[in-house]
Backbone atoms as SQL, in Angstrom:
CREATE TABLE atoms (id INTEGER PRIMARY KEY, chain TEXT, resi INTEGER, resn TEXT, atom TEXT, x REAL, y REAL, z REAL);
INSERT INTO atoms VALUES
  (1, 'A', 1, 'UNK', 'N', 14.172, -7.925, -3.579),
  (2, 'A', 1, 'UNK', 'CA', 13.582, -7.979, -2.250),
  (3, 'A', 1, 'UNK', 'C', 12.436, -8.992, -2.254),
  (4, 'A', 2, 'UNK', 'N', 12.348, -10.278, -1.062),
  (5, 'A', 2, 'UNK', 'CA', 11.465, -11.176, -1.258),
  (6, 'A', 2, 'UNK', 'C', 10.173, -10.088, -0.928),
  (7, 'A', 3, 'UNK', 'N', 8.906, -10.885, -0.784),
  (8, 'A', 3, 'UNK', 'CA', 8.001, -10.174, -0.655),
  (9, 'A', 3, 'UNK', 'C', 6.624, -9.880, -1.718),
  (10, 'A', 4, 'UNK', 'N', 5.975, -9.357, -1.580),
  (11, 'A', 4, 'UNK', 'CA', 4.937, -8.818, -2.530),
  (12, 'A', 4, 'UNK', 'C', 4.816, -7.794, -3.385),
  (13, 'A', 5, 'UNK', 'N', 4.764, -7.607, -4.961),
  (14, 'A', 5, 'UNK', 'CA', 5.363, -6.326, -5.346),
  (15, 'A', 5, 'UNK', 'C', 3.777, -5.936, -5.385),
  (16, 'A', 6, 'UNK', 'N', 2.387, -7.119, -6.128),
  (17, 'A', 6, 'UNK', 'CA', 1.181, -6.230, -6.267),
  (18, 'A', 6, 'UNK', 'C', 0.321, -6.885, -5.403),
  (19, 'A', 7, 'UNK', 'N', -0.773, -6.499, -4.646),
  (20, 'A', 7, 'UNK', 'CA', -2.005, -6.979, -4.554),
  (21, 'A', 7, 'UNK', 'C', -3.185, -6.392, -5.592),
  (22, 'A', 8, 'UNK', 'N', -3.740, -7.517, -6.225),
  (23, 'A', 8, 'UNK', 'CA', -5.113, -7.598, -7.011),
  (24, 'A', 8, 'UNK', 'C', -5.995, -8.105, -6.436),
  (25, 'A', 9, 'UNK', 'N', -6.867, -7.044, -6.456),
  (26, 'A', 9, 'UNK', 'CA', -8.471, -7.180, -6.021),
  (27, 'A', 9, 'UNK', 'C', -9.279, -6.035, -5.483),
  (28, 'A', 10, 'UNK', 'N', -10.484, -6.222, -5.134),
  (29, 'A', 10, 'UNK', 'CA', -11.292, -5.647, -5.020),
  (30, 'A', 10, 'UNK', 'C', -11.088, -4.537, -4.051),
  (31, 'A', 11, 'UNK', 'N', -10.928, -3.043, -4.220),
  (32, 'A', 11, 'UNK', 'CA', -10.091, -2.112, -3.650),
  (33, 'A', 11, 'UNK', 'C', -10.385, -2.245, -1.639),
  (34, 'A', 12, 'UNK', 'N', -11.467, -2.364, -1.574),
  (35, 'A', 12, 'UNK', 'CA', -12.251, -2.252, 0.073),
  (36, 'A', 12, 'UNK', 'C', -12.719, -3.401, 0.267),
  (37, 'A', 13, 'UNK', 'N', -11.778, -4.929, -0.097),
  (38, 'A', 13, 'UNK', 'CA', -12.209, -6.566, -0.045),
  (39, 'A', 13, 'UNK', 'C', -11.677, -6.237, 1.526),
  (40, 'A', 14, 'UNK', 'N', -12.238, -7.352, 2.439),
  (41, 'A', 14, 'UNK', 'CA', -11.775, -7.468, 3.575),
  (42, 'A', 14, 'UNK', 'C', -10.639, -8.145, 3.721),
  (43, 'A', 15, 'UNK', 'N', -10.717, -9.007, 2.377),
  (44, 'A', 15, 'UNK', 'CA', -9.289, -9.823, 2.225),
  (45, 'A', 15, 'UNK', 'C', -7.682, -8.732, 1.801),
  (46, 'A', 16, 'UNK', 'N', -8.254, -8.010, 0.873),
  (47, 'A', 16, 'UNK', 'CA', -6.976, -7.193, 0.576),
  (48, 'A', 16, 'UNK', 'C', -6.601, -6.480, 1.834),
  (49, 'A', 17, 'UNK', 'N', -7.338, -5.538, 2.205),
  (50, 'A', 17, 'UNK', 'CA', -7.297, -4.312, 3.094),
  (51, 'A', 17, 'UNK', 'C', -6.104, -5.452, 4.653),
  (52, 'A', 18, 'UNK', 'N', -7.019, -6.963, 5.010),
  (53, 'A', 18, 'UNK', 'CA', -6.021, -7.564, 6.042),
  (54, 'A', 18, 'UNK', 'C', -5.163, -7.868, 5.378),
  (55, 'A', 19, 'UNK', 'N', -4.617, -8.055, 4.059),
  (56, 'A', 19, 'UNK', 'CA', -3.108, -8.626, 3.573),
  (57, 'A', 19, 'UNK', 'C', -1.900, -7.193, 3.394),
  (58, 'A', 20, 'UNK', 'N', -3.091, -5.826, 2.985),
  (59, 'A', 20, 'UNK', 'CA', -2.464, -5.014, 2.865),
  (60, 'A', 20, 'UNK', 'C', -1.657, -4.491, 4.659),
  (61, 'A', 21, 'UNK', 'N', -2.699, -4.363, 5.445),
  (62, 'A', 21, 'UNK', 'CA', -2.045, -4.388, 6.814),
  (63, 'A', 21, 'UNK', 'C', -1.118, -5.165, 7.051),
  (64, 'A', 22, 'UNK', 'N', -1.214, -6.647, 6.732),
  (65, 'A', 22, 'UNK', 'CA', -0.102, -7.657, 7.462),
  (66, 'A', 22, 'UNK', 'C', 1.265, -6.906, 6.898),
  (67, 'A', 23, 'UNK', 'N', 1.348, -6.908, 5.008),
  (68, 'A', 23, 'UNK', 'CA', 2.338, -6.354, 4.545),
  (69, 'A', 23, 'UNK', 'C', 2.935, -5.202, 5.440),
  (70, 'A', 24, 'UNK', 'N', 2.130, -4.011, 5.492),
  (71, 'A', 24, 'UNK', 'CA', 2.469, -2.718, 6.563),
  (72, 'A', 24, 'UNK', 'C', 3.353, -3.283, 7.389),
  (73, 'A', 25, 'UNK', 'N', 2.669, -4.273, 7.940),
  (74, 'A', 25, 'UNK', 'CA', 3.041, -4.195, 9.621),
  (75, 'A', 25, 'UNK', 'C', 4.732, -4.778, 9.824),
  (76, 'A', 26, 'UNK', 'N', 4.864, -5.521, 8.453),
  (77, 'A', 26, 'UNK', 'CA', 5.657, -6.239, 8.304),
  (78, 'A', 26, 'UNK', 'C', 7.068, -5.558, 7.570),
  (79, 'A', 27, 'UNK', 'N', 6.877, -4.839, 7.391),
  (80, 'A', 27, 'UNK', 'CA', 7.611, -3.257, 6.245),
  (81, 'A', 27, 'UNK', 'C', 7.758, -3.866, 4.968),
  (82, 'A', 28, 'UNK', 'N', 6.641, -4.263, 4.550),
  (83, 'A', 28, 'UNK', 'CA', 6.917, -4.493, 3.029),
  (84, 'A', 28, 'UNK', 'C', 5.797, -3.463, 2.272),
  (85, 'A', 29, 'UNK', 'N', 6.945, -3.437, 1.296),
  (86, 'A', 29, 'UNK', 'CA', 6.363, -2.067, 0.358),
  (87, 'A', 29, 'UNK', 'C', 5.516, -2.838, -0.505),
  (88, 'A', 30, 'UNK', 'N', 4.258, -2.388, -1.181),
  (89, 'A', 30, 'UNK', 'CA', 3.797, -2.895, -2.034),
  (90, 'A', 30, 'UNK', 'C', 2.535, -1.840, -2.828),
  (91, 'A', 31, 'UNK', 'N', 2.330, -2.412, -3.986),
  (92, 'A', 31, 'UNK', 'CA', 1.752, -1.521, -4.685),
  (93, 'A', 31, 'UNK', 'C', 0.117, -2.241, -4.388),
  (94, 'A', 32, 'UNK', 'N', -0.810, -1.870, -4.601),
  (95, 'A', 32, 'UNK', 'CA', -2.552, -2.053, -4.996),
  (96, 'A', 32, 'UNK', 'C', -2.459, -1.631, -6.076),
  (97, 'A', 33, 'UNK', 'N', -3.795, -2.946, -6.994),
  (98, 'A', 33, 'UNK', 'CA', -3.784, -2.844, -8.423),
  (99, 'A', 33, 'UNK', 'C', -5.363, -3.178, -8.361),
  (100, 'A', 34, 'UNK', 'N', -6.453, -2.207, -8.848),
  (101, 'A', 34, 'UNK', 'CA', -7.947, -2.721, -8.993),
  (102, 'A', 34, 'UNK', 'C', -8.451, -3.200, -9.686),
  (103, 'A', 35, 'UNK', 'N', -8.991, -3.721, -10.351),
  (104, 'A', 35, 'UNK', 'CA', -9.406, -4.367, -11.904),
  (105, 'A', 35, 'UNK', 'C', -10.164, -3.363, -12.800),
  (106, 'A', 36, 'UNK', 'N', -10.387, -2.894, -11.835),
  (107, 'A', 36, 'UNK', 'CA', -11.713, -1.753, -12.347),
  (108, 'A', 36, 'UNK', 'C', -10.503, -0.337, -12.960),
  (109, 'A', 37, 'UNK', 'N', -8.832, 0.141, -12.420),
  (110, 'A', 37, 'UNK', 'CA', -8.323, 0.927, -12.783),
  (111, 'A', 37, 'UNK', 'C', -7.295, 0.797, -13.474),
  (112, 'A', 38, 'UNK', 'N', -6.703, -0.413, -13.490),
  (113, 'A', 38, 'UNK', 'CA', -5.898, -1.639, -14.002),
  (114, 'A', 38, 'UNK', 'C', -6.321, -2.120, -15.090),
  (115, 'A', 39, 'UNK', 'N', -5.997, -1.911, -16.420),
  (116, 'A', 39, 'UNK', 'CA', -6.151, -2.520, -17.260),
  (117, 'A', 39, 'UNK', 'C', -5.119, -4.075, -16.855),
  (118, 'A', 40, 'UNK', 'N', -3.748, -4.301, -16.645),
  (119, 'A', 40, 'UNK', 'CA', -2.670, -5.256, -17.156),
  (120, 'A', 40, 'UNK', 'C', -3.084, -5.506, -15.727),
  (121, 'A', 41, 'UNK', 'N', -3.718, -4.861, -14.491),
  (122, 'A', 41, 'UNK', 'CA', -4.530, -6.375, -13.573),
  (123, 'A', 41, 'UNK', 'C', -4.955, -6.650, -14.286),
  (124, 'A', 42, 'UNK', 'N', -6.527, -6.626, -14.536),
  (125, 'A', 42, 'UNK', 'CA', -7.364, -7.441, -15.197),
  (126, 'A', 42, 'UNK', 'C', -7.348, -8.347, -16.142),
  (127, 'A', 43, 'UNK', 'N', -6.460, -8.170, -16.827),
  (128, 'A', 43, 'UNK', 'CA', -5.700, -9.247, -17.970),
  (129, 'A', 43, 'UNK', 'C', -4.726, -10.489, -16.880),
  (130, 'A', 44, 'UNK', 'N', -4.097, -9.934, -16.037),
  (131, 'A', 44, 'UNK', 'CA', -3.235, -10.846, -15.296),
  (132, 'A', 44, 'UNK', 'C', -4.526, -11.901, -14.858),
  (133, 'A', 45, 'UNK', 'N', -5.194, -11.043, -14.194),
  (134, 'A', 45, 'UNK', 'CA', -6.195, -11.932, -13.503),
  (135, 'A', 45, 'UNK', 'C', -6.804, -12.934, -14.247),
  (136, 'A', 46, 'UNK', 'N', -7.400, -12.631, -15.518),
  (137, 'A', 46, 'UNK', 'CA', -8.137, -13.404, -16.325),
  (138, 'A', 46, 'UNK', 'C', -6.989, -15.000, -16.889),
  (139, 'A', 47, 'UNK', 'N', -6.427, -14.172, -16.975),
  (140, 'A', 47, 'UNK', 'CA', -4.844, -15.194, -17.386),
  (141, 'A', 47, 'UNK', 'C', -4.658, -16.039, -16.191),
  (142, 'A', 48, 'UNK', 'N', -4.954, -15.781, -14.964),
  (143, 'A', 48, 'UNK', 'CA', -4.168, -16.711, -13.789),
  (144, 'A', 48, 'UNK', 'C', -5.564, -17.608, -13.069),
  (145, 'A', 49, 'UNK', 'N', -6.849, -17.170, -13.212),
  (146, 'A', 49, 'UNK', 'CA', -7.280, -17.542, -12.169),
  (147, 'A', 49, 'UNK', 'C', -8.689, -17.876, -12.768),
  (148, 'A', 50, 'UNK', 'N', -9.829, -18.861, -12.104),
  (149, 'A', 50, 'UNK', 'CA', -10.822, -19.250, -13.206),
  (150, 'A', 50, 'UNK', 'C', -11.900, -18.409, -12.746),
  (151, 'A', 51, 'UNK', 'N', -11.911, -17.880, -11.389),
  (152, 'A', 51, 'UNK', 'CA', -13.122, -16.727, -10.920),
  (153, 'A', 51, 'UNK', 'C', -13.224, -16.339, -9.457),
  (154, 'A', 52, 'UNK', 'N', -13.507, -14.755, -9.801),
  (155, 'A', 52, 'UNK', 'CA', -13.392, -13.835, -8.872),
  (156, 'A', 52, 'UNK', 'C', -13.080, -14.128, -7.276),
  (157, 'A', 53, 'UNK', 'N', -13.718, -15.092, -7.089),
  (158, 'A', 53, 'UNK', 'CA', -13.466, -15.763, -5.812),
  (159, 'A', 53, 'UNK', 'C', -12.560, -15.907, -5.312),
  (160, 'A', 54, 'UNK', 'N', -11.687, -16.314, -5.689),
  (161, 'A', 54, 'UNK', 'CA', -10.324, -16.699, -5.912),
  (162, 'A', 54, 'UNK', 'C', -9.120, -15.190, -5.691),
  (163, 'A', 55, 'UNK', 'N', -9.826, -13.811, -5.374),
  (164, 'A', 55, 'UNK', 'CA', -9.396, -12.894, -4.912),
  (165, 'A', 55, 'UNK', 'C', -8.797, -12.639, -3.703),
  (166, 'A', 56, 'UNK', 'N', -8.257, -12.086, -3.302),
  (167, 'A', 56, 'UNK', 'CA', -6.834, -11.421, -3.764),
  (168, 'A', 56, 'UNK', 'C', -5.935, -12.118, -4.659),
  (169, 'A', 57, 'UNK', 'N', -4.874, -11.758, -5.873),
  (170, 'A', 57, 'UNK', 'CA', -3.604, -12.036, -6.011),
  (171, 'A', 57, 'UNK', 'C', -2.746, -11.744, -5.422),
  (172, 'A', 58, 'UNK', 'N', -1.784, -11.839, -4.973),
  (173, 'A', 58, 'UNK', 'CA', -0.629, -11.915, -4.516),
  (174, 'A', 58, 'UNK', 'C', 0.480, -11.855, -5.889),
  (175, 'A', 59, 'UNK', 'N', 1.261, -10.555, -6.416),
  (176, 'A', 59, 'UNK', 'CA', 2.466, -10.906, -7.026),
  (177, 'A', 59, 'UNK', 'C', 3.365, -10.867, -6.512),
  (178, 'A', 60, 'UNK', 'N', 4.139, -11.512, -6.620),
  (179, 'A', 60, 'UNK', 'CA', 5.922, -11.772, -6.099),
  (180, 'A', 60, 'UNK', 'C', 6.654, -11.143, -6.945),
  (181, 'A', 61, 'UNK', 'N', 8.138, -10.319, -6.785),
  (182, 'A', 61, 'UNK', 'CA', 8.937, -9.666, -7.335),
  (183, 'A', 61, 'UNK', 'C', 9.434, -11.082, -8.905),
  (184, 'A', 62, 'UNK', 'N', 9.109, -12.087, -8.615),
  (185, 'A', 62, 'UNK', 'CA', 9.618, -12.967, -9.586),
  (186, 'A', 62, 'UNK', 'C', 8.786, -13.284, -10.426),
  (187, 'A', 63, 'UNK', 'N', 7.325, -12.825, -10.381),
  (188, 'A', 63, 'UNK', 'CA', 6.400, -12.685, -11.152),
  (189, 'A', 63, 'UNK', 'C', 5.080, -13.894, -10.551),
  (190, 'A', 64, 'UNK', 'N', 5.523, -14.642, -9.842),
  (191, 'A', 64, 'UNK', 'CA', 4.688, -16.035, -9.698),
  (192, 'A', 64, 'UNK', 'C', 3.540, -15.049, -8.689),
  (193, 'A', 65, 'UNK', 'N', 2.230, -15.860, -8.762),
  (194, 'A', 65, 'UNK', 'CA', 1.614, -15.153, -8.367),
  (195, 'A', 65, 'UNK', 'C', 0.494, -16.237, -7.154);
């Protein structure tokens, strides 16, 4: 299924919470991943991105992020 399997980031970001709605609205299922409860976020993150700013991730069922 195209779409989003995780969002990473900051649980109550204004950015997640509107991507998590758009997803809703849109019927895509998707999981939330926090850094803070997420160990294999926080590793993804550190691995993909050079700083926090740069929050939300977006994963895709194909892994690209």
């Amino acid at each position: 299924m195209p779409g989003v399997r995780f969002l990473i980031g900051p649980e109550f970001s204004p950015d997640v919470v509107r991507l998590q709605g758009f997803l809703a609205r849109n019927a895509y299922r998707i999981n939330c991943s926090t850094l803070h409860k997420d160990p294999d976020a926080a590793e993804l993150v550190q691995a993909n991105m050079p700083k926090s700013a740069d929050l939300p991730l977006a994963v895709c069922p194909k892994g690209t992020i």
